[in-house]
N, CA, C and O atoms as a Tripos MOL2 file, in Angstrom:
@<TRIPOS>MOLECULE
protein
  264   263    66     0     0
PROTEIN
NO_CHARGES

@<TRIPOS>ATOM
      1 N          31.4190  -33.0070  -42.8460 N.3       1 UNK1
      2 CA         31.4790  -34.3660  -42.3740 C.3       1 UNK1
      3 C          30.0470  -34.8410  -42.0980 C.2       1 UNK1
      4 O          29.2690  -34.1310  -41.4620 O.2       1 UNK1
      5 N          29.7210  -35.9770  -42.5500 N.am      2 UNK2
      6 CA         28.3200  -37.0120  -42.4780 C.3       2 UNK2
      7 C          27.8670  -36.7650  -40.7150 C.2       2 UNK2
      8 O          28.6940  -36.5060  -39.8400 O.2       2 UNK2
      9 N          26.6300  -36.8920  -40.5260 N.am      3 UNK3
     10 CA         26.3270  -37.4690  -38.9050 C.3       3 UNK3
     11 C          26.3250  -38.8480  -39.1360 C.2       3 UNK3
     12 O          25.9680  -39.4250  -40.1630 O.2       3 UNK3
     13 N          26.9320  -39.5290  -37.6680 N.am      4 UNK4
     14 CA         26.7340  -41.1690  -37.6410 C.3       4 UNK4
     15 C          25.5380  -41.4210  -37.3390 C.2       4 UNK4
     16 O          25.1810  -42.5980  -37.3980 O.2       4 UNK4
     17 N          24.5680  -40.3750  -36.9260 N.am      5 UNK5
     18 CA         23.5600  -40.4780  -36.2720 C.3       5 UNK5
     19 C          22.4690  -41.1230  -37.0280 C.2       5 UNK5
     20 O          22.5500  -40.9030  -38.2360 O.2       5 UNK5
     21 N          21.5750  -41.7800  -36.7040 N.am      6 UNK6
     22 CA         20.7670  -42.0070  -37.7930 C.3       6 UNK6
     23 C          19.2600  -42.1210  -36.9750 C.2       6 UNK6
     24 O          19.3050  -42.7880  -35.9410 O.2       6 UNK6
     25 N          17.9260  -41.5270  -37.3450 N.am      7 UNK7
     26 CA         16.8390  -41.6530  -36.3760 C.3       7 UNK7
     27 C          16.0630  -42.8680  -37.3860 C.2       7 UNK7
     28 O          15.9740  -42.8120  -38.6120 O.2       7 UNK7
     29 N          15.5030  -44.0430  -36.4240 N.am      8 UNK8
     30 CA         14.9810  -44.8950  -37.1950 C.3       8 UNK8
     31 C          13.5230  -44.5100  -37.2630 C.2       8 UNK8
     32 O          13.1090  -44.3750  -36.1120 O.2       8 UNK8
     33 N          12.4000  -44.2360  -38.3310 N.am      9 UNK9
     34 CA         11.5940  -43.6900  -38.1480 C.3       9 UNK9
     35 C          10.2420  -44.6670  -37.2120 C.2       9 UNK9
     36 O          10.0960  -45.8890  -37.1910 O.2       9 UNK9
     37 N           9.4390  -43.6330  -36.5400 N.am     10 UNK10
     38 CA          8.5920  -44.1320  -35.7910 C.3      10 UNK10
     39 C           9.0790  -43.7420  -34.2790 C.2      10 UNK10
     40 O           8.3320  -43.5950  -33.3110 O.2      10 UNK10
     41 N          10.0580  -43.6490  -34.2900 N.am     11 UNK11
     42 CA         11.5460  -43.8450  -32.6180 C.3      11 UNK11
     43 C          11.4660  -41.9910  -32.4010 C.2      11 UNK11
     44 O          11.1170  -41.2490  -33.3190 O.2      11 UNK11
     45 N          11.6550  -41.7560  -31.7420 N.am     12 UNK12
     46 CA         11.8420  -40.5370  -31.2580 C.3      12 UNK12
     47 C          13.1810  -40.1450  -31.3520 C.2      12 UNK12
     48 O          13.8460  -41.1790  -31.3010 O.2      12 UNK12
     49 N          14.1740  -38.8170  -31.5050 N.am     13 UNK13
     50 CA         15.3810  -39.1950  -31.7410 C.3      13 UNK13
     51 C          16.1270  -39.0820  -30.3180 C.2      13 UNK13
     52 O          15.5360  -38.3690  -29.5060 O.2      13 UNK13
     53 N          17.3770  -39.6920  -29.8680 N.am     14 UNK14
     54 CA         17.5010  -39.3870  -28.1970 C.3      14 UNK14
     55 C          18.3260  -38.0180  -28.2000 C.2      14 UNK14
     56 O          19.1950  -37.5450  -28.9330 O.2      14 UNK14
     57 N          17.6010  -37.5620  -26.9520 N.am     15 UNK15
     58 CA         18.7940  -36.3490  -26.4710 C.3      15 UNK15
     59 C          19.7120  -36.6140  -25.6750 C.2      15 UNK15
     60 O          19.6690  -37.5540  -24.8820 O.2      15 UNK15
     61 N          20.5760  -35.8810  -25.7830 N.am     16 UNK16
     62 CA         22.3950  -35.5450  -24.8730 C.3      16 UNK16
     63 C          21.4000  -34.7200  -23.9180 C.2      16 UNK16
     64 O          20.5670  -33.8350  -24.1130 O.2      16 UNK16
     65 N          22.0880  -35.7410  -22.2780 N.am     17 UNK17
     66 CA         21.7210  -34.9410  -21.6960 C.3      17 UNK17
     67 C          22.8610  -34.9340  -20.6920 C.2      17 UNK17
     68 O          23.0780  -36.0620  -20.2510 O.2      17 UNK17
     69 N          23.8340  -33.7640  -20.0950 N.am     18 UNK18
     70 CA         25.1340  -33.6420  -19.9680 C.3      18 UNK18
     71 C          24.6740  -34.1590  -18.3510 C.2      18 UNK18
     72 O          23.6120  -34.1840  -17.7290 O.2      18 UNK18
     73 N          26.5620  -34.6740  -17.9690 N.am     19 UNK19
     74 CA         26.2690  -35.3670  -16.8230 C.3      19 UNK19
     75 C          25.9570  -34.4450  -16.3620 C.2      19 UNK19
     76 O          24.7340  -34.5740  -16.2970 O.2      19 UNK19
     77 N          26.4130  -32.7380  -15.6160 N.am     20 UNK20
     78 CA         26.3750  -32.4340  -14.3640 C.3      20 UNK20
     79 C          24.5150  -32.0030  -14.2580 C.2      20 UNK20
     80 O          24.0160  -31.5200  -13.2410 O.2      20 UNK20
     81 N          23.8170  -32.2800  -15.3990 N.am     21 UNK21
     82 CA         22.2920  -31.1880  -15.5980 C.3      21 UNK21
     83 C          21.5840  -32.4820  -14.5980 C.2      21 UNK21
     84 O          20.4460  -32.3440  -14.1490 O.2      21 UNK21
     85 N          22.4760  -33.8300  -14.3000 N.am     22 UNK22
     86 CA         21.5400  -34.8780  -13.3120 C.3      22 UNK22
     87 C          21.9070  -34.2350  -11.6900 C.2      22 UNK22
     88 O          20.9410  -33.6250  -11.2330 O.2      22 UNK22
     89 N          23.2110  -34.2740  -10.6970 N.am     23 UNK23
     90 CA         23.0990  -33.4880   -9.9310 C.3      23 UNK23
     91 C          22.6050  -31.7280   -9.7970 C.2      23 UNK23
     92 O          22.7070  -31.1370   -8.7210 O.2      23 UNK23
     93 N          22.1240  -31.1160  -10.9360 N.am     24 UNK24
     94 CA         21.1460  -30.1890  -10.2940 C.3      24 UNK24
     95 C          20.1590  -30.3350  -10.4940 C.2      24 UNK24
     96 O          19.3420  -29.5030  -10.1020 O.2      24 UNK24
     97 N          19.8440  -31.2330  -11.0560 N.am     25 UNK25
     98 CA         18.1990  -31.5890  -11.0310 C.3      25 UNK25
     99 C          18.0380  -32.6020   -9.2760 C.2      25 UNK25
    100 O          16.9410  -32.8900   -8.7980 O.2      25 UNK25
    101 N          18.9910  -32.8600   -8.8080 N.am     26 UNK26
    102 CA         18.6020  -33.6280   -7.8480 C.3      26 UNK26
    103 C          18.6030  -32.7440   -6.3210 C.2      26 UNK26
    104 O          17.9820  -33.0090   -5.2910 O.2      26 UNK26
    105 N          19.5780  -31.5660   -6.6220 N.am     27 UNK27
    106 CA         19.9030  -30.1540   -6.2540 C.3      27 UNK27
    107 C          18.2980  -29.5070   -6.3330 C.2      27 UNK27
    108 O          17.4210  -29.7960   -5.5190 O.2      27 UNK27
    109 N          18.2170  -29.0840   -6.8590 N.am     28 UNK28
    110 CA         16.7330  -28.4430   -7.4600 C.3      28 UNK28
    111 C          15.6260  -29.2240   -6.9790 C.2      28 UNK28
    112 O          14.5270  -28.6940   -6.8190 O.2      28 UNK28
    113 N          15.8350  -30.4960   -6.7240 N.am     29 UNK29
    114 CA         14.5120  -30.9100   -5.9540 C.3      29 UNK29
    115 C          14.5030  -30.9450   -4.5570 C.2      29 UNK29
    116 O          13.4980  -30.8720   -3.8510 O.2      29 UNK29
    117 N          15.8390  -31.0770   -4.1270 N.am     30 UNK30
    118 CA         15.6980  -31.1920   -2.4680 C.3      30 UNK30
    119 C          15.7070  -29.4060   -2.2310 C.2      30 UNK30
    120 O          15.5240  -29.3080   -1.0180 O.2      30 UNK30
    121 N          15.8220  -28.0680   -2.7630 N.am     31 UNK31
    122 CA         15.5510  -27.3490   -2.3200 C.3      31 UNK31
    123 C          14.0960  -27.1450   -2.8630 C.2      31 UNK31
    124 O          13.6470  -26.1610   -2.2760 O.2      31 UNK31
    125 N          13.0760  -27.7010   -3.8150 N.am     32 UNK32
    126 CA         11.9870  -27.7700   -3.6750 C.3      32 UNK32
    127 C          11.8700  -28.4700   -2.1470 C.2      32 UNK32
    128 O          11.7620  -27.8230   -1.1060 O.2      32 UNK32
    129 N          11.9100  -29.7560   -2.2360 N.am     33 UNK33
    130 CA         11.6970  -30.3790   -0.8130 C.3      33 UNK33
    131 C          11.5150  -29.2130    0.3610 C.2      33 UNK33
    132 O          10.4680  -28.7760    0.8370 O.2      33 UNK33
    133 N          12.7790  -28.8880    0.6400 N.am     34 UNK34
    134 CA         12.8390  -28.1420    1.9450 C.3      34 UNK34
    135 C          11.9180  -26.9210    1.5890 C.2      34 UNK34
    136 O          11.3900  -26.4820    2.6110 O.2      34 UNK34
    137 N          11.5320  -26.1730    0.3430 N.am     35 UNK35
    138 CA         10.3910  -25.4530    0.6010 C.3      35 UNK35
    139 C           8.9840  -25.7090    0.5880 C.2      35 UNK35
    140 O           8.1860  -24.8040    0.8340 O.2      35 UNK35
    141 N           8.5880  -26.9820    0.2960 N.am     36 UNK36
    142 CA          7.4670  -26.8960    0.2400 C.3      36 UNK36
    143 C           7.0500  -27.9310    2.0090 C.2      36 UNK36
    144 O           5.9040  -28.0810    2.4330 O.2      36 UNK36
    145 N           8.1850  -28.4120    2.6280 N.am     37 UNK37
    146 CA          8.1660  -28.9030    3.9670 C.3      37 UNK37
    147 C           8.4630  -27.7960    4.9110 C.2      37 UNK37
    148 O           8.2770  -28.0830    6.0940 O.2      37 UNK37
    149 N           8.9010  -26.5380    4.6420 N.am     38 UNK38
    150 CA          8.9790  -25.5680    5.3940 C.3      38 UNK38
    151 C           7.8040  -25.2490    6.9770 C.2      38 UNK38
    152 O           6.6210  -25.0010    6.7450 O.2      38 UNK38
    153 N           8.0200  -25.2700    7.6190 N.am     39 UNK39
    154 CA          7.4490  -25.1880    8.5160 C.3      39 UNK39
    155 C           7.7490  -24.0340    9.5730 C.2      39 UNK39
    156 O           7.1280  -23.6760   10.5740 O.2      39 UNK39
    157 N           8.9180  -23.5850    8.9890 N.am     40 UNK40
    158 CA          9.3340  -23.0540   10.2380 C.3      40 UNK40
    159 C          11.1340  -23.3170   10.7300 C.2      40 UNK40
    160 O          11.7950  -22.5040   11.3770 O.2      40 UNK40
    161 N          11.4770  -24.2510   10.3700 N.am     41 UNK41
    162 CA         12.3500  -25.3570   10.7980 C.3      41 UNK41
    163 C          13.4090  -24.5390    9.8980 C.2      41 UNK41
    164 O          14.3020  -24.0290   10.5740 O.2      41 UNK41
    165 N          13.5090  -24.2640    8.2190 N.am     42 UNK42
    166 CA         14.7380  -23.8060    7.5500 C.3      42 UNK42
    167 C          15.2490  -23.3850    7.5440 C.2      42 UNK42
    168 O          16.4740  -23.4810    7.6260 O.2      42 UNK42
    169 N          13.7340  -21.7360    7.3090 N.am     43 UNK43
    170 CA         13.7960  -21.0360    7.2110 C.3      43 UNK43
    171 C          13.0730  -20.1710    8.6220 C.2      43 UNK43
    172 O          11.8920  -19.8330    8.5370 O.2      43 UNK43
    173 N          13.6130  -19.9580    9.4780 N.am     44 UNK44
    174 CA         13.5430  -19.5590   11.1640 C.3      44 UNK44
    175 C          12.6900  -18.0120   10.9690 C.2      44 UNK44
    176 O          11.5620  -17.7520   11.3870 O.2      44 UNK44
    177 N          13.3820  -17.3450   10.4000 N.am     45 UNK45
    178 CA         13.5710  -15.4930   10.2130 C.3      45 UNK45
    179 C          12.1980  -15.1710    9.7370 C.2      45 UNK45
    180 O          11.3460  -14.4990   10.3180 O.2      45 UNK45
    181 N          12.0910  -16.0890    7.9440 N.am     46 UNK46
    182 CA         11.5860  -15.3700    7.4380 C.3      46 UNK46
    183 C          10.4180  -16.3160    7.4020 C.2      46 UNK46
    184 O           9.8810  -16.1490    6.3070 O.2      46 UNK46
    185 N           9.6930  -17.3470    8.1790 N.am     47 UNK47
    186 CA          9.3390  -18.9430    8.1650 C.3      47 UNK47
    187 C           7.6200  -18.1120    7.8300 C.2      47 UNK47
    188 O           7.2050  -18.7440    6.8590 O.2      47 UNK47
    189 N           6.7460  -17.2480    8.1310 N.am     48 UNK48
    190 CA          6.3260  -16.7870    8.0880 C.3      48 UNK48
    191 C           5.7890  -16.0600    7.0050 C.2      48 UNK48
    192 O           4.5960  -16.0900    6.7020 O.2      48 UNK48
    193 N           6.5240  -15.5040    6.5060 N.am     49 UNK49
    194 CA          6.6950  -15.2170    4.3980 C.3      49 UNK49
    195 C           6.5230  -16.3180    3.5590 C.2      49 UNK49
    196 O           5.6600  -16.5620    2.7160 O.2      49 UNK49
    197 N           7.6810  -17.0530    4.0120 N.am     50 UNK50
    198 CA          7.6500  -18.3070    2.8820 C.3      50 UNK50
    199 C           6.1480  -19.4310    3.0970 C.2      50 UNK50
    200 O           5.7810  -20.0870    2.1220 O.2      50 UNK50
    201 N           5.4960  -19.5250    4.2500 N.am     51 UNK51
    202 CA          4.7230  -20.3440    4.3960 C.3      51 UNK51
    203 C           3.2790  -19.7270    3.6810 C.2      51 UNK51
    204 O           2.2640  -20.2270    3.1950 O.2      51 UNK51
    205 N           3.7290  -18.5380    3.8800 N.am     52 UNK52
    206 CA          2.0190  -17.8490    3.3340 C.3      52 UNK52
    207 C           2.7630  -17.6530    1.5740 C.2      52 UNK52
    208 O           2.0470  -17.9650    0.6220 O.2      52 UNK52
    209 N           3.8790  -17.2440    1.3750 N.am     53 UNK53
    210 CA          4.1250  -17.6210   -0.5540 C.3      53 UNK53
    211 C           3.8050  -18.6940   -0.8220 C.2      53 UNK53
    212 O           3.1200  -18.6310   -1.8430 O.2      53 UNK53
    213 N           3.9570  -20.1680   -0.3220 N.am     54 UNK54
    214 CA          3.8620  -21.3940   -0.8610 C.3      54 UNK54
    215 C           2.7260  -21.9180   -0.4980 C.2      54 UNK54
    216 O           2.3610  -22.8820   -1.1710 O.2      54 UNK54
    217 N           1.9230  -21.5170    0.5240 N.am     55 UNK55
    218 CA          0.8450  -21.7640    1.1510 C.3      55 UNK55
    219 C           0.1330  -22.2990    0.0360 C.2      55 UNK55
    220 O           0.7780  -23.2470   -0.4130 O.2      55 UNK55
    221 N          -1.1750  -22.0540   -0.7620 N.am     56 UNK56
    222 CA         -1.6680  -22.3930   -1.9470 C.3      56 UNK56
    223 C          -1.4130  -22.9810   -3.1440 C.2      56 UNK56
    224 O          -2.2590  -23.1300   -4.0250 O.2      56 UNK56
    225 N           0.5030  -23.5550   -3.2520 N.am     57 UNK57
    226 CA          1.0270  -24.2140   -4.1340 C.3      57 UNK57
    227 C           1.2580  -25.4640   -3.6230 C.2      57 UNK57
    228 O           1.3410  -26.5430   -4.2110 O.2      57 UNK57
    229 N           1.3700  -25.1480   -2.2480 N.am     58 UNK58
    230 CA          1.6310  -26.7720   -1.4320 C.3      58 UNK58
    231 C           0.1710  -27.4600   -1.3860 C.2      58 UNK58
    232 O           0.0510  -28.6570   -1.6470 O.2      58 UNK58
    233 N          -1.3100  -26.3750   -0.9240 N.am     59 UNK59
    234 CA         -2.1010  -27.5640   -1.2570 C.3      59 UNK59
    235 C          -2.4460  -28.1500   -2.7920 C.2      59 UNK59
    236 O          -2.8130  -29.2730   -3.1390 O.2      59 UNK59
    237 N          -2.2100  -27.0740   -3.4810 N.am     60 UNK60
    238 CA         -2.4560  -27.8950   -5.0030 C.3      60 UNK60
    239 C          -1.5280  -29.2740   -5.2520 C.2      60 UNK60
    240 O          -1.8640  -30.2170   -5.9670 O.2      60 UNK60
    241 N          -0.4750  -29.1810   -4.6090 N.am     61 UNK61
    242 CA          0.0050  -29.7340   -4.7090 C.3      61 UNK61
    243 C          -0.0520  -31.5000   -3.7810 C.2      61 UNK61
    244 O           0.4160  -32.6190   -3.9870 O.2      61 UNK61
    245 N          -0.7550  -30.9630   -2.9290 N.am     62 UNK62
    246 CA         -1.4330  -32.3090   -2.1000 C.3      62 UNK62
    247 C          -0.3860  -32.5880   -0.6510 C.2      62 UNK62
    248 O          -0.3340  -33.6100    0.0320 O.2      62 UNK62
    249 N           0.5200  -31.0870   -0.4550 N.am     63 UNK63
    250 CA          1.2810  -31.0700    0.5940 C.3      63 UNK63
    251 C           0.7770  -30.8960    1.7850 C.2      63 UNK63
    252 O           0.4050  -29.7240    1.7440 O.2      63 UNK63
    253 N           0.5230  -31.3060    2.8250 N.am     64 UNK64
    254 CA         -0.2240  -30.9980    4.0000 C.3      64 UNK64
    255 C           0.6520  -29.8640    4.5330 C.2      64 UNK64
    256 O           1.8730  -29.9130    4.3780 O.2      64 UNK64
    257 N          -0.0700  -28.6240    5.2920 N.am     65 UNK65
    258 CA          0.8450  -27.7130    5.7230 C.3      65 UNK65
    259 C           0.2490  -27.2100    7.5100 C.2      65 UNK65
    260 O           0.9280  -26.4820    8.2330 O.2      65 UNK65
    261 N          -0.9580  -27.7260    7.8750 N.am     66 UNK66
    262 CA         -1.2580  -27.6940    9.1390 C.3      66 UNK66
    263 C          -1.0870  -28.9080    9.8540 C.2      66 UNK66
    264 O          -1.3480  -28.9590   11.0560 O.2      66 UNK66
@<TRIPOS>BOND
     1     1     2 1
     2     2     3 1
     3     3     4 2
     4     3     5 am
     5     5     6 1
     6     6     7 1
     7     7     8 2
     8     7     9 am
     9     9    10 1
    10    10    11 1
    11    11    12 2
    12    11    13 am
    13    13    14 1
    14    14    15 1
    15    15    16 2
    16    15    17 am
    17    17    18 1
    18    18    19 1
    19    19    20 2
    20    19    21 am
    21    21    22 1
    22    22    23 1
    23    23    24 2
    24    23    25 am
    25    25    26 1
    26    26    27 1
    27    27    28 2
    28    27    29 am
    29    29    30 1
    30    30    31 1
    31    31    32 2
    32    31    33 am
    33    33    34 1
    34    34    35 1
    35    35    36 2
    36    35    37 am
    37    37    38 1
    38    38    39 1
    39    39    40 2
    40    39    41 am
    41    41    42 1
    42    42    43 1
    43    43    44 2
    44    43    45 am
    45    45    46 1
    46    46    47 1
    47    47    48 2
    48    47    49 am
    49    49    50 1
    50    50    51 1
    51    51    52 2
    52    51    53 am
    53    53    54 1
    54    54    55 1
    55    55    56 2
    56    55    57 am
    57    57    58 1
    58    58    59 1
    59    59    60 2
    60    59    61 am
    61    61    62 1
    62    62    63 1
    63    63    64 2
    64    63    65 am
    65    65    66 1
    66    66    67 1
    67    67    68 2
    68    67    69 am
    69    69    70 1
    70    70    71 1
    71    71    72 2
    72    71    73 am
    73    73    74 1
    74    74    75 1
    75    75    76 2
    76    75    77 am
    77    77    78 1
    78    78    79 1
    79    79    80 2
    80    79    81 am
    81    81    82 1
    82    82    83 1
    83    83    84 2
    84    83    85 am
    85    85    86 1
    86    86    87 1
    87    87    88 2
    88    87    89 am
    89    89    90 1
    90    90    91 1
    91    91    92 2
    92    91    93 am
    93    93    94 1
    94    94    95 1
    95    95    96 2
    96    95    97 am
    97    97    98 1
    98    98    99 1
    99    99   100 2
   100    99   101 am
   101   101   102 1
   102   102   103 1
   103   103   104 2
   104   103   105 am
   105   105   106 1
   106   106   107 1
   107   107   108 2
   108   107   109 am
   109   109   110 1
   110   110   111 1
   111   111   112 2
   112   111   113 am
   113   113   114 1
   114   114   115 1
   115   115   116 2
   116   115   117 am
   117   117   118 1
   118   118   119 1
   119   119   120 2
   120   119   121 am
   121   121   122 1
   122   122   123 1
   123   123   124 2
   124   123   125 am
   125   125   126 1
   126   126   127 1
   127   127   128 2
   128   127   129 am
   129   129   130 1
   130   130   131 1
   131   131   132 2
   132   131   133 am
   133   133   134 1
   134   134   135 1
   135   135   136 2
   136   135   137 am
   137   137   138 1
   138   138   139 1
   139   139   140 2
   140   139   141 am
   141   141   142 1
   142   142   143 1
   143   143   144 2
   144   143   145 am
   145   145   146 1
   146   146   147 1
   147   147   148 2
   148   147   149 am
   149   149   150 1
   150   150   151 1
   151   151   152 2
   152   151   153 am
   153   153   154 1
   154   154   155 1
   155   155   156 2
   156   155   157 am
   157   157   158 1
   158   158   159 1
   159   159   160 2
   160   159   161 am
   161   161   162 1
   162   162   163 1
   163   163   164 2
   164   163   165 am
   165   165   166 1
   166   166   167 1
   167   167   168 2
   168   167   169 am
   169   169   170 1
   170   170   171 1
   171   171   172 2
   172   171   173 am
   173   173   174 1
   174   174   175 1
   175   175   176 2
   176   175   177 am
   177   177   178 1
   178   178   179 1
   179   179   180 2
   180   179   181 am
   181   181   182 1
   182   182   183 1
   183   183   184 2
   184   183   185 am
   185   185   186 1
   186   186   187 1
   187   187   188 2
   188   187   189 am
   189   189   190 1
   190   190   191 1
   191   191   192 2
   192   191   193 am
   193   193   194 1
   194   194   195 1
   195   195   196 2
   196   195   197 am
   197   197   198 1
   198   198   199 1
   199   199   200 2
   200   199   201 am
   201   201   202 1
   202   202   203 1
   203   203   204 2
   204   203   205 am
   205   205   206 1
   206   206   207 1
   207   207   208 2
   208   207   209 am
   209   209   210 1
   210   210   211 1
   211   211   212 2
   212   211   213 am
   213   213   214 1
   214   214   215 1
   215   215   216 2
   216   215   217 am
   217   217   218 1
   218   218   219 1
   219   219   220 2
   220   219   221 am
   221   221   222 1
   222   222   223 1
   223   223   224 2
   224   223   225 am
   225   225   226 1
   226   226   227 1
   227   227   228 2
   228   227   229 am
   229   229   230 1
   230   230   231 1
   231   231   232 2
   232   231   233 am
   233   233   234 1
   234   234   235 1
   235   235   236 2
   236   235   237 am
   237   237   238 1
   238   238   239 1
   239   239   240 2
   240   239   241 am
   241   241   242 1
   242   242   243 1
   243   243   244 2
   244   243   245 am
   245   245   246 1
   246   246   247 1
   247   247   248 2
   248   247   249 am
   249   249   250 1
   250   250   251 1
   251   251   252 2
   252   251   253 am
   253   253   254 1
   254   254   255 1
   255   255   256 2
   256   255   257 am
   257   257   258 1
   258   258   259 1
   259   259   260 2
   260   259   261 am
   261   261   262 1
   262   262   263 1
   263   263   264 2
@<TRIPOS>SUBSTRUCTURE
     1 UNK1         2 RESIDUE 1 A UNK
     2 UNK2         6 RESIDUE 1 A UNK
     3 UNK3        10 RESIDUE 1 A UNK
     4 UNK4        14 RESIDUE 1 A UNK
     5 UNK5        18 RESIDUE 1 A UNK
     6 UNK6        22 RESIDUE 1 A UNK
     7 UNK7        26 RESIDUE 1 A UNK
     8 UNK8        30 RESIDUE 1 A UNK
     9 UNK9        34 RESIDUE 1 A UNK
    10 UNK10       38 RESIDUE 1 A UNK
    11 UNK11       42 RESIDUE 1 A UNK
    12 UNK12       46 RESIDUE 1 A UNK
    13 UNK13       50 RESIDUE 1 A UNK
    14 UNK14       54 RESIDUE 1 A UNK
    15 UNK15       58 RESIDUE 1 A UNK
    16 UNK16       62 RESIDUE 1 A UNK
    17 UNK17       66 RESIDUE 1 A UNK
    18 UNK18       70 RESIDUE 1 A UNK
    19 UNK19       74 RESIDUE 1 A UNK
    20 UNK20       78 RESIDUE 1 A UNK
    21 UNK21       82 RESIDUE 1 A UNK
    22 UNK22       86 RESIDUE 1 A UNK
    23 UNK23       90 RESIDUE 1 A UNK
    24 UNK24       94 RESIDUE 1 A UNK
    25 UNK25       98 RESIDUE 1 A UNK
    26 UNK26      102 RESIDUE 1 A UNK
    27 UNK27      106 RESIDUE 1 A UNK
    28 UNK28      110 RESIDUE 1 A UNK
    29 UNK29      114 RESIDUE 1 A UNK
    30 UNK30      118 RESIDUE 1 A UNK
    31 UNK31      122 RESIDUE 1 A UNK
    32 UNK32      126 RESIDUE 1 A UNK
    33 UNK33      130 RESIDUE 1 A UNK
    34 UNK34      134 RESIDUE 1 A UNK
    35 UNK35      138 RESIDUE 1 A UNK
    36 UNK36      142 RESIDUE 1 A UNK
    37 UNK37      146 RESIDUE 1 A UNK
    38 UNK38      150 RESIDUE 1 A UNK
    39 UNK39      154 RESIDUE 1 A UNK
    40 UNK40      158 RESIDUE 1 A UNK
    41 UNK41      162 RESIDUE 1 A UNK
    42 UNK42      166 RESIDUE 1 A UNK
    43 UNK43      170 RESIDUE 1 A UNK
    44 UNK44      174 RESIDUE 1 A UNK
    45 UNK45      178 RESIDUE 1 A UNK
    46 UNK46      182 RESIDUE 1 A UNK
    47 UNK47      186 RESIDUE 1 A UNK
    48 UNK48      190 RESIDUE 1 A UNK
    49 UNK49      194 RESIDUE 1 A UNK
    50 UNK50      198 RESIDUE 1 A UNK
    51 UNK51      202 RESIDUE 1 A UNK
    52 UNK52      206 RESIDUE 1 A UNK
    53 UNK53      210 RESIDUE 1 A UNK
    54 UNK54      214 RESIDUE 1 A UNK
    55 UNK55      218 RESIDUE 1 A UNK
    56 UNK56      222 RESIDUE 1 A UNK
    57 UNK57      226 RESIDUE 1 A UNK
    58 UNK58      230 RESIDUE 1 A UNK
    59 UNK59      234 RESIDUE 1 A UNK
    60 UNK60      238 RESIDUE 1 A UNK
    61 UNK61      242 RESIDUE 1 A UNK
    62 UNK62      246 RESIDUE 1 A UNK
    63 UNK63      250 RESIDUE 1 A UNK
    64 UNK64      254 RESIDUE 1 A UNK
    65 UNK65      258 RESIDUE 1 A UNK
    66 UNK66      262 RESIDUE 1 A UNK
């Protein structure tokens, strides 16, 4: 069977992008969020680990962490 598809040239062709891949991408950023705002506050136990792992990705990143 033919594709209906047709790419007009110059155009980029579009991608399928399935509904549920938009709630974990929005998933996936608020647990970025809460790690790179970590302070102490999330993650209680281990607040200490995670601040010195992300420590140097949060300032590249232009996150204030003091």
């Amino acid at each position: 069977m033919p594709s209906t598809t047709r790419s007009v040239p110059g155009r980029p062709a579009r991608i399928a992008i399935p509904v549920w891949a938009w709630p974990l991408v929005l998933y996936a950023l608020l647990v970025l969020y809460h790690l790179l705002q970590d302070n102490g506050l999330v993650f209680a136990t281990a607040a200490d680990t995670v601040h010195e792992f992300f420590h140097d990705a949060r300032h590249a990143l232009g996150v204030p962490c003091h």
